[in-house]
N, CA, C and O atoms as a GROMACS GRO file, in nm:
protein
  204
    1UNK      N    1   1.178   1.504  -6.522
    1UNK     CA    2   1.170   1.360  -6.537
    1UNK      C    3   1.041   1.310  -6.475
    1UNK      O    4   1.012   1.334  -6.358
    2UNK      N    5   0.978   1.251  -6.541
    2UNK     CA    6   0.840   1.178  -6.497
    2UNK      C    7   0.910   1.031  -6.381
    2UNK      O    8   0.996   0.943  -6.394
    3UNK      N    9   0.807   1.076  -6.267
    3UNK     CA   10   0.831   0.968  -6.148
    3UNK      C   11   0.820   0.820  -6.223
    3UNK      O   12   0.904   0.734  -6.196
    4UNK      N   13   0.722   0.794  -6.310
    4UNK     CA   14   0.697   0.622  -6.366
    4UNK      C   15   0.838   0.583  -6.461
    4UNK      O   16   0.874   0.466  -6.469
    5UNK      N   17   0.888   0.657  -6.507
    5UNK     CA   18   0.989   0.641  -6.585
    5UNK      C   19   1.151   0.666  -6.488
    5UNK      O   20   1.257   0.658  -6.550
    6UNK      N   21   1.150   0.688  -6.368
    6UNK     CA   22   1.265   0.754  -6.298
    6UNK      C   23   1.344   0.600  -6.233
    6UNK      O   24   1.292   0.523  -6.152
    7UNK      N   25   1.460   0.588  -6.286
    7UNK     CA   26   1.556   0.457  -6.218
    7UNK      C   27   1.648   0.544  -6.116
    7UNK      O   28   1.676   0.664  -6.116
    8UNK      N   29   1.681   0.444  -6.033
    8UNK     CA   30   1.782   0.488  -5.905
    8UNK      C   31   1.907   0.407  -5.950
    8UNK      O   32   1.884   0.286  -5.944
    9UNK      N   33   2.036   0.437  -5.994
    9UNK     CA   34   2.182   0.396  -6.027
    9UNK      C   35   2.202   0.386  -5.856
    9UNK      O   36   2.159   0.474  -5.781
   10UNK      N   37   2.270   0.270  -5.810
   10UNK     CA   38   2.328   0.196  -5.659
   10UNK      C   39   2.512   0.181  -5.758
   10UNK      O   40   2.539   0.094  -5.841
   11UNK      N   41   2.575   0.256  -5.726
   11UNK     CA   42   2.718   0.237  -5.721
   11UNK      C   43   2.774   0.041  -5.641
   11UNK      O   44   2.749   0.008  -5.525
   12UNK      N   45   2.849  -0.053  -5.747
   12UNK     CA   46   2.831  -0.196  -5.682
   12UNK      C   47   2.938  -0.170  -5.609
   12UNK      O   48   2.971  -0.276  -5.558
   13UNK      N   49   3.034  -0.055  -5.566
   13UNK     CA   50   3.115  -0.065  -5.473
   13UNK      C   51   3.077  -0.052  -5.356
   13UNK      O   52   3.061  -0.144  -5.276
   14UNK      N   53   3.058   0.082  -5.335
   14UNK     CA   54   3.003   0.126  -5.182
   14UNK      C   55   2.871   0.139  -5.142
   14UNK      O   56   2.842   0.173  -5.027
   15UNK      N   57   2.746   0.102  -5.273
   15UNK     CA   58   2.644   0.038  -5.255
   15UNK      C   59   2.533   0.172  -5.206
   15UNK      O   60   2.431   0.154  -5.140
   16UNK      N   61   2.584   0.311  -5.257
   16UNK     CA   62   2.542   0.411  -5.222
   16UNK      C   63   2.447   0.487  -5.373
   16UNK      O   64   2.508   0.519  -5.475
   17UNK      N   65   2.335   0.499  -5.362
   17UNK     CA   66   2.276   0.545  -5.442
   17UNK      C   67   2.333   0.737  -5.513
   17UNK      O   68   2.329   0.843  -5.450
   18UNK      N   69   2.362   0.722  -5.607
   18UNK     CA   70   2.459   0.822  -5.664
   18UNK      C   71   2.410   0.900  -5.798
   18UNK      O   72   2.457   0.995  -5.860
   19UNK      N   73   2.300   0.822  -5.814
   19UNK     CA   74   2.263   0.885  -5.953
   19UNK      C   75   2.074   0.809  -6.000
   19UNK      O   76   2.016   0.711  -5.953
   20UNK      N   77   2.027   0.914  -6.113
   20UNK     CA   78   1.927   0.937  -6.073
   20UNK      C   79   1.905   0.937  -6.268
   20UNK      O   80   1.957   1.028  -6.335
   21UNK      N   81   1.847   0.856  -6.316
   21UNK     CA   82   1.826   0.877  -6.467
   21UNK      C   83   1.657   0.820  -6.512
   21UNK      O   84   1.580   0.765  -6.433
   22UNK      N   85   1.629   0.848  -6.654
   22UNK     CA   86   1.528   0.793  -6.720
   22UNK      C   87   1.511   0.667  -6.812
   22UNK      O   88   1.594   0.649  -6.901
   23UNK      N   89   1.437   0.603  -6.800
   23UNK     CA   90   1.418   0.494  -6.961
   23UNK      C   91   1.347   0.447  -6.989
   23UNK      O   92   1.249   0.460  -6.916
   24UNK      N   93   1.336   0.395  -7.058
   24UNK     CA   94   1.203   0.345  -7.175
   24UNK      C   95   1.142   0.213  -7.147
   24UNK      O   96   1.139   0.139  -7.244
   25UNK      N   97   1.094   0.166  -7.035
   25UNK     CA   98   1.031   0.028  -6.960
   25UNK      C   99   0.970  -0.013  -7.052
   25UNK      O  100   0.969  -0.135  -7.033
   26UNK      N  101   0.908   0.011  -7.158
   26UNK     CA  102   0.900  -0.088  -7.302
   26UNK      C  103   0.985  -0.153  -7.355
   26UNK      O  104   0.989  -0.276  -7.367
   27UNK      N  105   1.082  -0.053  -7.402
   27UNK     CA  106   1.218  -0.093  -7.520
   27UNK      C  107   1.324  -0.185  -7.413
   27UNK      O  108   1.375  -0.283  -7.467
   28UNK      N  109   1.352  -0.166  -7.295
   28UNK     CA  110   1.414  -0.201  -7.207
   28UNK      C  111   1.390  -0.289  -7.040
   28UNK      O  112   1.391  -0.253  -6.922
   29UNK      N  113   1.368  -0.437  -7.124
   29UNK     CA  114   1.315  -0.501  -6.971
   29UNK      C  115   1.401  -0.538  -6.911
   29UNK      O  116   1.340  -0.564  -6.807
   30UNK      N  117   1.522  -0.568  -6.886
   30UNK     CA  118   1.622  -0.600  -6.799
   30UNK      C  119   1.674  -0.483  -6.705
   30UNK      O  120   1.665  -0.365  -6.738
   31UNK      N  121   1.703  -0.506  -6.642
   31UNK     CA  122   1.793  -0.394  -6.503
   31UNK      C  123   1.919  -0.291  -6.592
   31UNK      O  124   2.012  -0.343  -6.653
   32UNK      N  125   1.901  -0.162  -6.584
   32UNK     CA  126   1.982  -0.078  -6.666
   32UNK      C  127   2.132  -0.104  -6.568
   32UNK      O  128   2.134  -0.130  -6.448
   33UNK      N  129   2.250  -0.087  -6.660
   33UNK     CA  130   2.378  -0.083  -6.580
   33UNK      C  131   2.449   0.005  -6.695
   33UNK      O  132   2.431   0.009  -6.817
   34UNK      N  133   2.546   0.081  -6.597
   34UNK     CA  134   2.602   0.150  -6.652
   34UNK      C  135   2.702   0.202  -6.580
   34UNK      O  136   2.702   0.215  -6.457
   35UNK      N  137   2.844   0.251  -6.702
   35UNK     CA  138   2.974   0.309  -6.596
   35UNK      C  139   2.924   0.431  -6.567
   35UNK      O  140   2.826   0.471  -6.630
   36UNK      N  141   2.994   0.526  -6.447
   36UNK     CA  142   2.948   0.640  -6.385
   36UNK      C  143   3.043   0.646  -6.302
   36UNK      O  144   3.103   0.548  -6.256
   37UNK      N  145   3.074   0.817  -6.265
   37UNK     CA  146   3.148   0.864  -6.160
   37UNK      C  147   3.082   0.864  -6.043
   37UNK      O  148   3.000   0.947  -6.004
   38UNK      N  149   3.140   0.724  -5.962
   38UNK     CA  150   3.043   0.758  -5.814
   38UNK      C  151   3.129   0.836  -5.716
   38UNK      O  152   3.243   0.803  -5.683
   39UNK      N  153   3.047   0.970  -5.660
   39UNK     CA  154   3.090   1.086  -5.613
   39UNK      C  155   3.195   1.044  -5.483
   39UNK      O  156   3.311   1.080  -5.465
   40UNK      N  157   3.109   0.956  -5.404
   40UNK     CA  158   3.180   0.879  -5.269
   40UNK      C  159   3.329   0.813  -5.304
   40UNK      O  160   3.433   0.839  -5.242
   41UNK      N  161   3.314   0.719  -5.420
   41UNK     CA  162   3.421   0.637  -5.436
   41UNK      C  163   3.516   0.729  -5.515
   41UNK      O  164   3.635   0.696  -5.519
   42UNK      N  165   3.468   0.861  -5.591
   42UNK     CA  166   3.565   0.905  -5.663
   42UNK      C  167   3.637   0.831  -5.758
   42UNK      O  168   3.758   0.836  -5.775
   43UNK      N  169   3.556   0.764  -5.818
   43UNK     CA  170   3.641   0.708  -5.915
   43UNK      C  171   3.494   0.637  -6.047
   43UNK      O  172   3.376   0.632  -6.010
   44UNK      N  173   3.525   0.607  -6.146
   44UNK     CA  174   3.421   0.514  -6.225
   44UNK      C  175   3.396   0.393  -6.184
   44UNK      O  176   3.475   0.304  -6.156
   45UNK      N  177   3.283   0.394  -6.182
   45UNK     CA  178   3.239   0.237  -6.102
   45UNK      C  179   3.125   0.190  -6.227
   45UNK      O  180   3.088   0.273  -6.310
   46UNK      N  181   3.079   0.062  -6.229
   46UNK     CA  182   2.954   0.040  -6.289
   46UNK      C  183   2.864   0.046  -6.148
   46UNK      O  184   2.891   0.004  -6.036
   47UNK      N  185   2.755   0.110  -6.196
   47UNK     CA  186   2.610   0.130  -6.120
   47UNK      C  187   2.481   0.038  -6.198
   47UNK      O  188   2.435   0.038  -6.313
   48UNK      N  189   2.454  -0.028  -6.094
   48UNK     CA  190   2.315  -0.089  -6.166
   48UNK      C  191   2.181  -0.039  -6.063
   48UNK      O  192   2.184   0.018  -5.955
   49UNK      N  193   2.053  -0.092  -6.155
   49UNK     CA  194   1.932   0.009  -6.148
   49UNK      C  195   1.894  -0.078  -6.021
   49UNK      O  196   1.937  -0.191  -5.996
   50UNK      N  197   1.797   0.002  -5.941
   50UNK     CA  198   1.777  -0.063  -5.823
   50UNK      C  199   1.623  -0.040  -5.828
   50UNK      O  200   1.562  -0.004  -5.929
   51UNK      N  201   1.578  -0.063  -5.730
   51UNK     CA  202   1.394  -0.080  -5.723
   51UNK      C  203   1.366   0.075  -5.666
   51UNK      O  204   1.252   0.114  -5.644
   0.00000   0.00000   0.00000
């Protein structure tokens, strides 16, 4: 994964960074969110993209 393209997923429960993905900062200007298994909470949470 290229560092300029790399988002950090923040789990909105326990506020713990959990996941680690790519995207397209052209096609996509708003903050990525998405459901995900956050490992801590054990359970599906939505995660949104953080700085």
């Amino acid at each position: 994964m290229s560092q300029d393209n790399l988002a950090k997923l923040e789990c909105t429960v326990c506020k713990r960074i959990t996941h680690y993905t790519s995207r397209n900062k052209k096609k996509l200007k708003n903050r990525l969110e998405l459901k995900k298994l956050c490992n801590a909470c054990g359970k599906h949470t939505p995660h949104k993209e953080t700085k």
